[in-house]
N, CA, C and O of each residue as an XYZ file, in Angstrom:
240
protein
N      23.126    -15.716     -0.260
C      23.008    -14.467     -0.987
C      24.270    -13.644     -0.769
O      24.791    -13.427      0.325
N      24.708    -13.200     -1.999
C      25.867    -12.370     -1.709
C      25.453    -10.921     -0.962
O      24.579    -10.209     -1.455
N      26.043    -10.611      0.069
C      25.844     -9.343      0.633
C      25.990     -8.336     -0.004
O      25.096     -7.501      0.134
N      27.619     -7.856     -1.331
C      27.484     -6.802     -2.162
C      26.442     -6.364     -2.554
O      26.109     -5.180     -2.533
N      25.531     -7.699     -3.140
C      23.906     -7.820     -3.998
C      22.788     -7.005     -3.394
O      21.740     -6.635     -3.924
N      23.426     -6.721     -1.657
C      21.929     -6.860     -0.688
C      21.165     -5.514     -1.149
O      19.975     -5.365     -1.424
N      22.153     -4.645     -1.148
C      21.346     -3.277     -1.855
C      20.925     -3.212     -2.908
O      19.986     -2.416     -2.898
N      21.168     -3.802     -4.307
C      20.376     -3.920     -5.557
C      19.106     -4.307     -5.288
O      18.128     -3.714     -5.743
N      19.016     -5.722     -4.241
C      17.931     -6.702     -3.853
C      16.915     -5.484     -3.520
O      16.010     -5.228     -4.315
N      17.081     -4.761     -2.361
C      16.052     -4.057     -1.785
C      15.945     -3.071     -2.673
O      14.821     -2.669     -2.971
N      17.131     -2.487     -3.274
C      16.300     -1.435     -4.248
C      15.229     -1.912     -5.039
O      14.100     -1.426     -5.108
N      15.696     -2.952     -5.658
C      14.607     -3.278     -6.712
C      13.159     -4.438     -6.203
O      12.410     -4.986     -7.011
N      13.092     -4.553     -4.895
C      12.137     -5.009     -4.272
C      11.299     -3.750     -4.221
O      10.181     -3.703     -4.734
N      11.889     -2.682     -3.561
C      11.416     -1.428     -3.537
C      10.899     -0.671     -4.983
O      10.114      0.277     -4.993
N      11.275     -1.055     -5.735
C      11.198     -0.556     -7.380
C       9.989     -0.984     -7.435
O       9.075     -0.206     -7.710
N       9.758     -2.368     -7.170
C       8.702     -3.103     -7.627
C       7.632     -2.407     -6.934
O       6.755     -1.879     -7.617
N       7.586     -2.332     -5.587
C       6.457     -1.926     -4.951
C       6.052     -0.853     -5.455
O       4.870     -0.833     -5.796
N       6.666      0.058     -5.613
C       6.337      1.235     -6.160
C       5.811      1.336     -7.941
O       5.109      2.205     -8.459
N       6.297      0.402     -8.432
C       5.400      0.381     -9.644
C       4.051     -0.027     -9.342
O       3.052      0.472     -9.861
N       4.053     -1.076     -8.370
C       2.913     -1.677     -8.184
C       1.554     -0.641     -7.838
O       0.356     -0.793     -8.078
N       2.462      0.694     -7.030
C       1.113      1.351     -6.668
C       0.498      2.285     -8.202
O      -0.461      3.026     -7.985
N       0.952      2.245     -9.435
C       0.805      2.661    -10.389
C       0.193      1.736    -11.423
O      -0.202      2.240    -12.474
N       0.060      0.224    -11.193
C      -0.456     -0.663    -11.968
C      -0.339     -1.939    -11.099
O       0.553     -2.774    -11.242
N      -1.470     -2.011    -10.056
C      -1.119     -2.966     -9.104
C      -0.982     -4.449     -9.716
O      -0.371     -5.314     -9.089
N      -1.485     -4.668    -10.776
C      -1.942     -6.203    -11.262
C      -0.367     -6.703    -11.741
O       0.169     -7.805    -11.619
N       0.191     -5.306    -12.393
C       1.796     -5.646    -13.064
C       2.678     -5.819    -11.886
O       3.492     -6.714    -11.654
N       2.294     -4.601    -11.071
C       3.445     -4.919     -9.964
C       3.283     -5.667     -8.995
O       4.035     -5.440     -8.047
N       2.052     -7.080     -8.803
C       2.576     -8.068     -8.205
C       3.014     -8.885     -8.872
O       3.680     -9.651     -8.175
N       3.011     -9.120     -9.733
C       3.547    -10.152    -10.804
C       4.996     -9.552    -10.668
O       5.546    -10.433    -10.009
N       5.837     -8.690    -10.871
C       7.058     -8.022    -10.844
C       7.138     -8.739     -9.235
O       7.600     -9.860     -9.026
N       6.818     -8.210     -8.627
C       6.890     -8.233     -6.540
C       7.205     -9.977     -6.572
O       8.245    -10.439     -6.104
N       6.274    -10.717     -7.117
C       6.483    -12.336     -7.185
C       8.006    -12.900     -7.670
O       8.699    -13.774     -7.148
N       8.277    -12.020     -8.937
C       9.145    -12.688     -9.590
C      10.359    -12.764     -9.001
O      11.130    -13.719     -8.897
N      10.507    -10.650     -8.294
C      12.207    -10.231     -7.659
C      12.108    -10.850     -6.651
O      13.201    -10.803     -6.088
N      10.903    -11.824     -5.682
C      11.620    -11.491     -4.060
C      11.268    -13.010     -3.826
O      10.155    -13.472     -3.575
N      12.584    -13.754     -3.978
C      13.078    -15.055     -3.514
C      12.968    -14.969     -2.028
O      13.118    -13.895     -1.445
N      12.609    -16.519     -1.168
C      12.489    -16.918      0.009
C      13.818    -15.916      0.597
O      13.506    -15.104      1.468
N      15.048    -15.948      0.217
C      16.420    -14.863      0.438
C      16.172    -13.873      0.886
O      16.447    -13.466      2.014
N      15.651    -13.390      0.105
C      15.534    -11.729     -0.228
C      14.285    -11.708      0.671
O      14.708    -11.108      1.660
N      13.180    -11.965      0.877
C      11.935    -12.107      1.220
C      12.842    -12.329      3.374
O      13.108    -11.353      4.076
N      12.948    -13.040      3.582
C      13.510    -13.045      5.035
C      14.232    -12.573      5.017
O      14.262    -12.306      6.218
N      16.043    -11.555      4.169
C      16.446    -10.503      4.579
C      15.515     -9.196      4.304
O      16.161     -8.160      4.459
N      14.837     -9.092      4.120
C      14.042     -7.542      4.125
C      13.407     -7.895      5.174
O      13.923     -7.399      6.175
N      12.417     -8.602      5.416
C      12.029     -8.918      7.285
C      12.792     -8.478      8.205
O      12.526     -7.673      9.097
N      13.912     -9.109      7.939
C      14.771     -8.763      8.878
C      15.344     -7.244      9.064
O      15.470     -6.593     10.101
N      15.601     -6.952      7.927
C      15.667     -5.228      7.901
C      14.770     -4.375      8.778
O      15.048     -3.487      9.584
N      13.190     -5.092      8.248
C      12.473     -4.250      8.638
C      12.484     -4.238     10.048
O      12.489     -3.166     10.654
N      12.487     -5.094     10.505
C      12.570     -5.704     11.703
C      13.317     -5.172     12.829
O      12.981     -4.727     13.927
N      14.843     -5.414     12.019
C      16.045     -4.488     13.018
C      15.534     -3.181     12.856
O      15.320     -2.617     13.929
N      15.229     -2.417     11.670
C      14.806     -0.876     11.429
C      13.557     -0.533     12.680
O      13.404      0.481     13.361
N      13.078     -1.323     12.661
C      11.814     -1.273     13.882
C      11.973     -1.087     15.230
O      11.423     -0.270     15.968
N      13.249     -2.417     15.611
C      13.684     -2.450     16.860
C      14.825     -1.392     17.225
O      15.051     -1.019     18.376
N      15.506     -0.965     16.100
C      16.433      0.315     16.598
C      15.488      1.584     16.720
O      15.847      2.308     17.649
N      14.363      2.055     16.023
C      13.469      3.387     15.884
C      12.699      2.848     17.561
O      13.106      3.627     18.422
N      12.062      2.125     17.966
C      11.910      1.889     19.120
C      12.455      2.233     20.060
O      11.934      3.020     20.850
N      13.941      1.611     20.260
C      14.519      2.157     21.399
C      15.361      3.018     21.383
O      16.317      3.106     22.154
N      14.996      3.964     20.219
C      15.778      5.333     20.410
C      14.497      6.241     20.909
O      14.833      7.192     21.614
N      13.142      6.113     20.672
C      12.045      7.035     21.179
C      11.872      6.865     22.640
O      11.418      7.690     23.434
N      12.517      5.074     22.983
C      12.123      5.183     24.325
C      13.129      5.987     25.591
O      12.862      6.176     26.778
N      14.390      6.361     24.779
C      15.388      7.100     25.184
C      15.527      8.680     25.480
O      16.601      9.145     25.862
């Protein structure tokens, strides 16, 4: 995956979800289509690092 891409990726992963809470049936079908095995384990990972840095700044 090109890295330039990585922010379109999550925006519009994020796009999706958020339609979804407005017409859930459309926006998993949308959620299925944008988020390739790629994209699907770098946002994990986002979330992930985002998790482990908010962690050990509270425990500080």
């Amino acid at each position: 995956m090109n890295l330039g891409k990585l922010s379109d990726a999550a925006v519009g992963t994020v796009g999706n979800l958020a339609g979804g809470v407005v017409d859930p049936k459309a926006g998993l079908g949308k959620l299925r289509a944008a988020v390739t095995p790629g994209r699907a384990v770098t946002l994990a990972a986002g979330l992930l690092l985002g998790y482990l840095v908010a962690r050990s700044r509270r425990r500080s």
